[in-house]
GUBAFI-944385 format. One line per 4 residues: number of its first residue (from 0); for each residue z, x, y of C-alpha. Coordinates in nm, 4 decimals, padded with zeros to 6 digits. Example, Ala and Ser with C-alpha at 12.3 -4.5 7.8 and 13.67 -1.06 7.14 Angstrom:
BEGIN
0 = 00.7800/01.2300/-00.4500; 00.7140/01.3670/-00.1060
***
This chain:
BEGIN
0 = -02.7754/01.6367/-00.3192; -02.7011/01.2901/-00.1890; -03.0642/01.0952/-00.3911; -02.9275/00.8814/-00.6741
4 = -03.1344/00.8678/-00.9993; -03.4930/00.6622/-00.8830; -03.3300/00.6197/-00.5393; -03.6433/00.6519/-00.2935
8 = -03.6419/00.7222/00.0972; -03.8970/00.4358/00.1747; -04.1762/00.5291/00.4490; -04.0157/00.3500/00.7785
12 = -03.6597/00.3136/00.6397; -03.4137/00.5443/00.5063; -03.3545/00.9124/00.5731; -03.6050/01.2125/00.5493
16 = -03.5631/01.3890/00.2258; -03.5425/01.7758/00.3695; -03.7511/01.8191/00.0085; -03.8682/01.6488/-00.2598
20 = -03.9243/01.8043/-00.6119; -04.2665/01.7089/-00.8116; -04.1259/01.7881/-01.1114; -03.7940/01.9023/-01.3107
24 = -03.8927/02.1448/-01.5577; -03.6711/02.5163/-01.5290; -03.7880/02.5846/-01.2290; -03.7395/02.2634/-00.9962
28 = -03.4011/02.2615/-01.1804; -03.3212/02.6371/-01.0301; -03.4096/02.5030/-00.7280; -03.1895/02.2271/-00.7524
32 = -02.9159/02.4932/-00.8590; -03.0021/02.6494/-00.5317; -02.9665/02.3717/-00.3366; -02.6485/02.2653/-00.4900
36 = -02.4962/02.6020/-00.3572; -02.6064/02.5856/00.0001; -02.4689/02.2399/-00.0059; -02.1393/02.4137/-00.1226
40 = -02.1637/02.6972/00.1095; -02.2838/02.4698/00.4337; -02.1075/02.1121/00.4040; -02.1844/02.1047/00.7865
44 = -02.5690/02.1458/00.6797; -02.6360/01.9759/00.3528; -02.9736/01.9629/00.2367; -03.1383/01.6453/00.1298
48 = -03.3207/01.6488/-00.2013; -03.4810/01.4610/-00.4863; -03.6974/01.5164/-00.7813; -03.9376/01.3272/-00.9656
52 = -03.9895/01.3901/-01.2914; -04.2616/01.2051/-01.5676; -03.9845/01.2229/-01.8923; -03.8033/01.0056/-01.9723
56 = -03.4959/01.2824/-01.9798; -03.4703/01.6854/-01.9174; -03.7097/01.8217/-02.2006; -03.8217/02.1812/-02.1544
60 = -04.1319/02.2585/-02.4509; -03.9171/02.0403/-02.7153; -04.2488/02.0796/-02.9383; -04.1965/02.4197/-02.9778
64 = -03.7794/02.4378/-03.0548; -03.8667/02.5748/-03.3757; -03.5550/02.6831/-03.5657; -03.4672/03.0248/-03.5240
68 = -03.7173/03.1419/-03.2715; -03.5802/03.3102/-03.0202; -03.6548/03.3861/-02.5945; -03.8762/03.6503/-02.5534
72 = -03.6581/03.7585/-02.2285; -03.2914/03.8692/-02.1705; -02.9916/03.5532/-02.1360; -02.9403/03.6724/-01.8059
76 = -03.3121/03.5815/-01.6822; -03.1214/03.2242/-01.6592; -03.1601/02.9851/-01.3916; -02.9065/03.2164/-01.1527
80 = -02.7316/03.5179/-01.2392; -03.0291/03.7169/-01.0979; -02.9608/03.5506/-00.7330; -02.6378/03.4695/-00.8394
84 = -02.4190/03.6279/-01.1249; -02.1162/03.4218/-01.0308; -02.2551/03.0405/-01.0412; -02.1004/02.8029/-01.2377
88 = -02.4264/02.7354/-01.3466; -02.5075/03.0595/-01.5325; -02.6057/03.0975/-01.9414; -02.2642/03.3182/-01.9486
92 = -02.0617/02.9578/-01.8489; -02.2759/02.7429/-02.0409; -02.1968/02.9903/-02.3283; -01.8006/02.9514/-02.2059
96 = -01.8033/02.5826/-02.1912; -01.9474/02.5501/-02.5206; -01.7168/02.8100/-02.7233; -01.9638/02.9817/-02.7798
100 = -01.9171/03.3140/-02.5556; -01.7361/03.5527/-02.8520; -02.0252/03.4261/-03.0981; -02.2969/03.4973/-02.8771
104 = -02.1432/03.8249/-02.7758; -02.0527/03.9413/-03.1316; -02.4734/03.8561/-03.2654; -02.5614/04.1891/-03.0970
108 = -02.8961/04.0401/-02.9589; -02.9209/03.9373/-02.5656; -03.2159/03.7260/-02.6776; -03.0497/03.3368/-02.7388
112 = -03.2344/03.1071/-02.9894; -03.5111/02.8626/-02.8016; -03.3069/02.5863/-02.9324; -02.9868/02.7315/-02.7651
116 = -03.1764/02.7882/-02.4128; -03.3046/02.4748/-02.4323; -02.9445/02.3237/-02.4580; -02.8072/02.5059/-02.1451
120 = -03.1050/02.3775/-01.9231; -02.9867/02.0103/-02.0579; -02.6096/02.1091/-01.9438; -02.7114/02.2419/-01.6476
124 = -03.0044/01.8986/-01.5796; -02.7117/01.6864/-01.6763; -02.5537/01.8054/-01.3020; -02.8419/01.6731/-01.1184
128 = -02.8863/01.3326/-01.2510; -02.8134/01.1351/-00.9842; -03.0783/01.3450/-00.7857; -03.3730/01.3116/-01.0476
132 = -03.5790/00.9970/-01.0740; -03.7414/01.0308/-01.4298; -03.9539/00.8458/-01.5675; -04.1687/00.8484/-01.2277
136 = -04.5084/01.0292/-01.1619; -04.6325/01.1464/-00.8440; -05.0127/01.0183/-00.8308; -05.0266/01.1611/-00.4094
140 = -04.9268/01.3737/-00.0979; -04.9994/01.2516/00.2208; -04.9441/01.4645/00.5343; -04.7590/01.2451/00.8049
144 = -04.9016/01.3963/01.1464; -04.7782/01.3477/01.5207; -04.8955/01.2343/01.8092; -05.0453/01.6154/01.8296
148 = -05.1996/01.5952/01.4854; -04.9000/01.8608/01.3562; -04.8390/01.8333/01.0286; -04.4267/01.6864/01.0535
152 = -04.3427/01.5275/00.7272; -04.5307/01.4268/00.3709; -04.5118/01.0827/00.1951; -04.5271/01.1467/-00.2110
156 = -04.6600/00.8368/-00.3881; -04.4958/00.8011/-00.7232; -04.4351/00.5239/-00.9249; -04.2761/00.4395/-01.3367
160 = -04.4718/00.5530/-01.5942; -04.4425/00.2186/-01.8271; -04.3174/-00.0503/-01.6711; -04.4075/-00.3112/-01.3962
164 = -04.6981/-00.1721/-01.1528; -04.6648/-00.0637/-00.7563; -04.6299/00.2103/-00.5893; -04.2664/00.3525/-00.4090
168 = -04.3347/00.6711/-00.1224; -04.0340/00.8996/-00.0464; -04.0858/01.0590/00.2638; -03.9914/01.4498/00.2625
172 = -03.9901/01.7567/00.5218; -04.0974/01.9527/00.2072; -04.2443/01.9479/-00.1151; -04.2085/02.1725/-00.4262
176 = -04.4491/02.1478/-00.7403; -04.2823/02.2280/-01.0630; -04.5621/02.0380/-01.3049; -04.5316/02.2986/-01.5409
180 = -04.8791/02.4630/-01.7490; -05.1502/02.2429/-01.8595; -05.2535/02.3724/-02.2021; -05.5716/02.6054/-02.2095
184 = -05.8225/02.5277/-02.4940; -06.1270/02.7204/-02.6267; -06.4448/02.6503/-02.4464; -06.6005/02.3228/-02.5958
188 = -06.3102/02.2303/-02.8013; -06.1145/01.8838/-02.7462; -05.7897/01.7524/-02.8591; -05.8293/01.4723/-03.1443
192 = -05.6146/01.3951/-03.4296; -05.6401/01.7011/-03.6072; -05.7124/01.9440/-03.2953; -05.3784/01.9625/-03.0662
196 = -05.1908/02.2720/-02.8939; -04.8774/02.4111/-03.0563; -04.6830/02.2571/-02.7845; -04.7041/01.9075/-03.0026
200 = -04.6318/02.1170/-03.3095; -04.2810/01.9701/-03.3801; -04.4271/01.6266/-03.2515; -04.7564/01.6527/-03.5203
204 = -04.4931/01.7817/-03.8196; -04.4186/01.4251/-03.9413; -04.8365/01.3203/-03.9648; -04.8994/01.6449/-04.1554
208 = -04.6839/01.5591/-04.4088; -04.7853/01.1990/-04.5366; -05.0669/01.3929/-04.7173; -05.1403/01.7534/-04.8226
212 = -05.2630/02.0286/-04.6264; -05.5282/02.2795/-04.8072; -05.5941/02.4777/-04.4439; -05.4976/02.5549/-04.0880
216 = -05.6104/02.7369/-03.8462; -05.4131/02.9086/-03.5656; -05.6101/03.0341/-03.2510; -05.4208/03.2825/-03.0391
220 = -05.2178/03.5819/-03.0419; -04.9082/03.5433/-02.8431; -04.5772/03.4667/-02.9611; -04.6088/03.0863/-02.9793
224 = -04.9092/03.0968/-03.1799; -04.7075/03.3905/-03.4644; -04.4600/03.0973/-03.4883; -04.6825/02.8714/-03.5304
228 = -04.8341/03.0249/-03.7970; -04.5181/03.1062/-04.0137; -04.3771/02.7814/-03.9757; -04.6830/02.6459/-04.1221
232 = -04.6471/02.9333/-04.3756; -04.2681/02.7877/-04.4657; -04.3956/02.4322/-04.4017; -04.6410/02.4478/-04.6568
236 = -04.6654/02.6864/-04.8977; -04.9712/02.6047/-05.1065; -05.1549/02.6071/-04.7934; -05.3938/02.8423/-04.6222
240 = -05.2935/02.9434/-04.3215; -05.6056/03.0856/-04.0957; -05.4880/03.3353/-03.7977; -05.7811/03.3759/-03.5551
244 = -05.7661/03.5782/-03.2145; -05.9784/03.8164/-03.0322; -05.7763/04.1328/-03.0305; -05.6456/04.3390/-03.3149
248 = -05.3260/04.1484/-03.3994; -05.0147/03.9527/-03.2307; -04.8616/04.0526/-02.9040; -04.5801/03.9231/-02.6779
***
């Protein structure tokens, strides 16, 4: 991918971005994997492509890299093997580049830590930075029609986060919208300083501890909420720790 990091194809000037990513969570970033091996496989063909992406660097649910927890799918549901088992850009690789491959094979367990997972998406991001513009927000898509009214091209507004005001468009044949989940909350329930999702859990740890904790109160039953739950259990032991969901315990 030929973008630099922030470079923009400006509306009248520059070259047509054959797709631009909203985006560079896991899955723009397998798409950028992707795109990476046409552009091996068809040098004659390259695809143009950039991604936008609101961080200020790669960060995949860093709230939640509790210690210890683990995926709740297989390694090889990586960013490849499944459409490619051979990439260079596989968890098997990552696990070779890092020394790692006899350790991970010898823990008898084909489920890798979150914290672990989370480093081989940052090894694999770290390929594409010249192609990522982060710290930039997409705030519009706007369809660029012929003279027949057919939908040809789309300009993506984006511009910096913090920093000096105005607005940048990057023209693109395609667009691809990797924004990731916005956080669901009980009905009539707002975030506030002492209401927030477990996705700021790692984020909220230092403010919970400047004074003690009596109670808290987990809503949910999946997997996220369980950890949760214990590491406020570990966190603070001479607390009560509330579990409240609507079914008859904890499932994946």
């Amino acid at each position: 991918m030929s973008a630099r990091r922030g470079d923009t194809a400006l509306t009248g000037g520059g070259p047509i971005d054959d797709l631009v990513g909203i985006g560079f969570g896991p899955a723009n970033l397998a798409l950028a994997i992707a795109i990476d091996g046409h552009n091996r496989e068809h040098p004659g063909s390259p695809l143009r492509a950039g991604f936008l992406e609101r961080q200020e660097r790669f960060g995949w649910h860093q709230g939640m890299l509790l210690e210890g927890a683990t995926m709740q799918v297989s390694f090889l549901k990586d960013l490849v093997t499944m459409r490619d088992p051979g990439s260079r850009f596989s968890f098997l690789h990552y696990l070779q580049e890092r020394g790692r491959l006899a350790d991970f094979i010898n823990q008898k367990s084909f489920y890798p830590t979150r914290i672990e997972f989370h480093d081989y998406f940052e090894w694999c991001a770290a390929a594409f930075e010249r192609s990522v513009g982060y710290g930039r927000t997409a705030v519009a898509v706007r369809p660029v029609t012929g003279d027949d009214g057919t939908v040809e091209s789309v300009d993506v507004v984006h511009r910096a986060v913090e920093g000096p005001a105005g607005e940048t468009v990057r023209r693109a044949r395609n667009v691809a919208l990797g924004t990731g989940l916005t956080p669901r909350l009980p009905e009539g329930v707002r975030l506030g300083p002492h209401v927030w999702h477990n996705r700021d859990l790692l984020f909220r740890a230092p403010e919970l501890t400047v004074r003690p904790h009596r109670r808290f109160v987990v809503v949910g039953a999946g997997q996220s909420a369980a950890e949760t739950a214990d590491y406020l259990h570990r966190t603070f032991p001479d607390a009560e720790i509330c579990a409240v969901f609507s079914r008859y315990g904890y499932s994946p």
